[in-house]
C-alpha positions in Angstrom: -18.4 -282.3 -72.6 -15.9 -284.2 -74.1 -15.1 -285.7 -70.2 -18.5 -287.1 -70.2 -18.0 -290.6 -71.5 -14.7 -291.5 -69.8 -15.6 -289.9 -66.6 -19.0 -291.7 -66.5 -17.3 -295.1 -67.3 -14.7 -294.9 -65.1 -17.1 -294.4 -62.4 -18.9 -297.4 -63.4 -16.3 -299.5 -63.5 -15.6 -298.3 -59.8 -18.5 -299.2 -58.9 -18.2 -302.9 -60.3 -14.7 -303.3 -58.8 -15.9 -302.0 -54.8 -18.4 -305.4 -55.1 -21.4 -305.2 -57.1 -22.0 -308.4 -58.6 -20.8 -309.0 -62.7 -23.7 -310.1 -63.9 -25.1 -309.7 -67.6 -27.2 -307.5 -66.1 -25.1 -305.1 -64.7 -23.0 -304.6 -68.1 -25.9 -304.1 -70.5 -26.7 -301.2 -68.2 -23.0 -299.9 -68.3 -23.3 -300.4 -72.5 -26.5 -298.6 -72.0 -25.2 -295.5 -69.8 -22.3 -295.0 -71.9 -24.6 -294.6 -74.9 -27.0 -292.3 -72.9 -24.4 -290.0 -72.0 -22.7 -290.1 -75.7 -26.1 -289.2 -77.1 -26.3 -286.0 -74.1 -22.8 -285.1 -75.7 -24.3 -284.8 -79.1 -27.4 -283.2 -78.1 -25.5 -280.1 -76.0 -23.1 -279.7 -78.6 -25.4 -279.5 -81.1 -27.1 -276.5 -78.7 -24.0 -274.9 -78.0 -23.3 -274.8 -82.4 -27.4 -273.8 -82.9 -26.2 -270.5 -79.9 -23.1 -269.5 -80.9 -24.3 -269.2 -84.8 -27.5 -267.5 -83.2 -25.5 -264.8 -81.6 -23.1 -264.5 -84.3 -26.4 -263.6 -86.3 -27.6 -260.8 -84.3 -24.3 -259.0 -83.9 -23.9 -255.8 -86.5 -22.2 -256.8 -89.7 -19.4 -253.7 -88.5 -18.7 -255.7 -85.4 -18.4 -259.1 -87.5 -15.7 -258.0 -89.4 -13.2 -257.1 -86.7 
């Protein structure tokens, strides 16, 4: 998760370099992916938190203690 972002910019910014065309365009899409894939971030760690405190909840208090 916390690869996301880098990994999805870098690969965007291989794309621009092997010849698509710098236009306006192009980086207000780039702006835009790296904000769509920062808000997926937030989203699945906030899922993973909600889980882990979920199943922390059902085990026994006995086994909570060790």
């Amino acid at each position: 998760m916390l690869l996301a972002v880098p990994f999805s910019l870098i690969g965007a910014i291989a794309d621009l370099l092997l010849g698509y065309h710098l236009q306006h365009r192009v980086w207000v899409g780039v702006i835009a992916l790296a904000g769509l894939d920062a808000e997926t971030g937030v989203v699945m760690l906030l899922y993973l938190t909600l889980a882990a405190r979920s199943l922390e909840a059902r085990r026994p208090a006995a086994q909570r203690a060790i």
